[in-house]
C-alpha positions in Angstrom: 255.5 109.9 -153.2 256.3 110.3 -156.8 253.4 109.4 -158.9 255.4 108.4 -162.1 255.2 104.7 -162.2 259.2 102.8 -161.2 260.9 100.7 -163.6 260.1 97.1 -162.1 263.2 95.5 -160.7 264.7 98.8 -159.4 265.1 100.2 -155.9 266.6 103.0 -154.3 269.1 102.7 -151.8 268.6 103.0 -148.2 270.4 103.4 -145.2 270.1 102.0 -142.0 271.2 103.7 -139.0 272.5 102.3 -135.9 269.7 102.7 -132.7 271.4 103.6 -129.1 268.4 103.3 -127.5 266.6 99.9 -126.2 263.7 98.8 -128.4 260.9 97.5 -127.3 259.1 95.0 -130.0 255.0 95.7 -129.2 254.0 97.1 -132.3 253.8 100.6 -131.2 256.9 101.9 -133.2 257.1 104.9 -130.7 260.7 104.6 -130.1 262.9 107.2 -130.6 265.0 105.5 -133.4 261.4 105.2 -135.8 260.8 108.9 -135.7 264.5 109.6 -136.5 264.8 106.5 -139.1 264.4 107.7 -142.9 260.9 106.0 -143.9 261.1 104.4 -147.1 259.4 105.4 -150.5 255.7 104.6 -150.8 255.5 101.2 -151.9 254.7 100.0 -155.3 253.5 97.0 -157.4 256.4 94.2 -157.5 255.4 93.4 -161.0 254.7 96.6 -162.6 256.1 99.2 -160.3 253.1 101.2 -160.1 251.7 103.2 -157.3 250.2 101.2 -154.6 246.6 101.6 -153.9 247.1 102.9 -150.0 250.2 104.0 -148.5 252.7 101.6 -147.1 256.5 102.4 -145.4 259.0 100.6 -144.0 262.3 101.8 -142.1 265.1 100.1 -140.7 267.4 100.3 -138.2 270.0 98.1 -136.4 271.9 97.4 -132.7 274.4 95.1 -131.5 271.5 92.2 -130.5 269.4 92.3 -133.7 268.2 94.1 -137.3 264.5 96.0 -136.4 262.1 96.5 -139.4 259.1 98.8 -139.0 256.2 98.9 -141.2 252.9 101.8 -141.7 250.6 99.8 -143.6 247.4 102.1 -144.9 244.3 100.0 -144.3 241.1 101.5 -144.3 239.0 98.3 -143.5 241.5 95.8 -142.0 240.9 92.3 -142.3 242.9 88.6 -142.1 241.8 85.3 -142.1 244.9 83.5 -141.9 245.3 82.3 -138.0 248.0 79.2 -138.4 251.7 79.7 -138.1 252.7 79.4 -141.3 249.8 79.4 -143.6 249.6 80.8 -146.5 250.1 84.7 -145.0 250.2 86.3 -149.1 246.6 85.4 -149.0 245.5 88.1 -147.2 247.0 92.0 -147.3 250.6 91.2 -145.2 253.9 92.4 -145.0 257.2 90.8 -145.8 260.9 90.8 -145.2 263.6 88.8 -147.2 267.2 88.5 -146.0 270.0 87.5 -148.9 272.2 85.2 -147.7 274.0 83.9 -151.1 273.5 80.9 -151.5 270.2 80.7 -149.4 267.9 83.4 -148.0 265.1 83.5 -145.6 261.2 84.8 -146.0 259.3 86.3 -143.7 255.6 87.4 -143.8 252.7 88.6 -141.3 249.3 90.3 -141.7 247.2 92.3 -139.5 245.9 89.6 -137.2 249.8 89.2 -136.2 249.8 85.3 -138.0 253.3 84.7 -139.2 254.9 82.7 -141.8 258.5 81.9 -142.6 260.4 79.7 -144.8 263.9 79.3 -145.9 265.6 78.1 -148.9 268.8 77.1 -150.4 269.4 77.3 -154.2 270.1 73.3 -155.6 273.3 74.0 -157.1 274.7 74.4 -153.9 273.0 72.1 -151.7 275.7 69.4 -152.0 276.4 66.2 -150.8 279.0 66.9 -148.0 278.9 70.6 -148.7 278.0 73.1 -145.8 274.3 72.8 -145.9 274.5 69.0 -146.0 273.6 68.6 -142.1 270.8 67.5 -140.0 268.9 70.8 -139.9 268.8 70.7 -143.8 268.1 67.1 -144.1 265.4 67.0 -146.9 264.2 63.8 -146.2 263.3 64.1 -142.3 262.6 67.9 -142.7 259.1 69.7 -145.1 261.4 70.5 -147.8 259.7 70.9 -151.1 261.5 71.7 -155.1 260.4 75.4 -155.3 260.9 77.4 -159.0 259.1 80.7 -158.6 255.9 82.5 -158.5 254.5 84.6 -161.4 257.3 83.1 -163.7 256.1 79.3 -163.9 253.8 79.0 -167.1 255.0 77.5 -170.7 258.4 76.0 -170.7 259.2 77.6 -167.6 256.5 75.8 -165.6 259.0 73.4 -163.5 261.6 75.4 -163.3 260.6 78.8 -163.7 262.7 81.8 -165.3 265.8 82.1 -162.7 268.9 81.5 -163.8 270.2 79.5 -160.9 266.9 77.1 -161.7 265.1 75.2 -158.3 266.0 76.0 -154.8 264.7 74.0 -151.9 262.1 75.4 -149.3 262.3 74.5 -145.7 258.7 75.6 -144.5 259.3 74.4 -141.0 262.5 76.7 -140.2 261.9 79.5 -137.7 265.1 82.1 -136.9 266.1 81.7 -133.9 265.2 84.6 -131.2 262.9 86.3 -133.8 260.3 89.0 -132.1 257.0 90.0 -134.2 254.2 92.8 -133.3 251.4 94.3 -134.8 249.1 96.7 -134.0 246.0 97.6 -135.3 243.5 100.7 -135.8 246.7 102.6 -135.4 246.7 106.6 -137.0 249.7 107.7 -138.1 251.1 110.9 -140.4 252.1 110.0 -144.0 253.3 113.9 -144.7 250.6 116.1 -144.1 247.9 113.3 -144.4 247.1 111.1 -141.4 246.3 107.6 -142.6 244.5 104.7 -140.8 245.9 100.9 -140.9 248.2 99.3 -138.9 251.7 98.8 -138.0 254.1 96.2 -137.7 257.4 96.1 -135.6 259.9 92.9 -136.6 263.6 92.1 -134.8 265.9 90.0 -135.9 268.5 88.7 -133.9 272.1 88.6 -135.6 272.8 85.8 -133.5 270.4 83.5 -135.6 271.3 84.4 -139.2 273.8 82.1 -139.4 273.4 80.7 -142.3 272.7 84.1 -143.8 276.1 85.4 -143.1 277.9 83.5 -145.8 281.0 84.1 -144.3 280.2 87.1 -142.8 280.9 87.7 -139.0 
């Protein structure tokens, strides 16, 4: 991994490549496809874009059922103490996936201990009365929707709406994708170049069949 700390806000580009094999979503990542799939760079800070402490990866590949994300996670002392569905998973050392559907896209986090935590939101300005998201599954009122701004960016004038342009979106904390497989496993040893590193590893599917309202138009 290059050393030299990444401008924030900048990514490389990475390609996924089609699996022709069956995978099986334990954890293990000892399909074929992961040792053929191009690992990502090591990861950095979100805010800074420096170096992380230990060494994380990700790859991804795809099929005709579903998108699969792996993860090597370098943890010398694993730990986790959040055991609900869908408590606050960011508290402890986790990994995440977010999916850009437009107008809307979906969260997904989960630490060591397997614990999970999901949440999907729609941007206000196009949450509309009669408009496409104006349904039952996106009722406000019945569902745990809550006026969400931003994270690091809420402080000053910016503390209700934070710094996006597009302003509030709304948060459905009780939404779960449809079909969606999770597995972790722990005390797992695995080679990072010439270095074997200690941690644990995740292994994520999810099905194309429930991204529907990621698609934005989209087949």
């Amino acid at each position: 991994m290059d050393s030299a700390p990444r401008q924030a806000g900048t990514a490389e580009p990475y390609t996924a490549y089609r699996s022709r094999e069956a995978i099986d979503v334990d954890g293990h990542l000892d399909e074929r496809a992961w040792q053929l799939a191009p690992k990502s760079p090591g990861f950095v800070d979100v805010i800074g874009g420096t170096p992380a402490l230990y060494e994380t990866r990700a790859a991804v590949v795809w099929d005709a059922r579903a998108l699969y994300v792996g993860f090597w996670v370098e943890e010398p002392h694993i730990r986790g103490r959040q055991t609900e569905r869908d408590s606050l998973v960011f508290l402890d050392n986790d990994v995440e996936v977010f999916i850009d559907g437009g107008d809307t896209y979906y969260e997904f986090e989960i630490n060591a201990l397997g614990t999970i935590y999901e949440v999907f939101f729609i941007w206000r300005d196009a949450y509309t009365r009669g408009g496409r998201y104006d349904v039952p599954e996106f009722d406000v009122h019945r569902r745990r929707a809550l006026t969400f701004g931003g994270n690091h960016d809420r402080s000053g004038t910016h503390f209700w709406w934070g710094t996006h342009p597009r302003g509030l979106r709304w948060a459905f904390l009780d939404w779960d994708m449809p079909g969606l497989q999770a597995a972790v496993q722990t005390n797992t040893t695995f080679s990072a170049g010439s270095v074997v590193r200690t941690g644990w590893t995740a292994e994520l599917a999810f099905p194309w069949s429930g991204m529907e309202w990621l698609a934005n138009g989209r087949s």
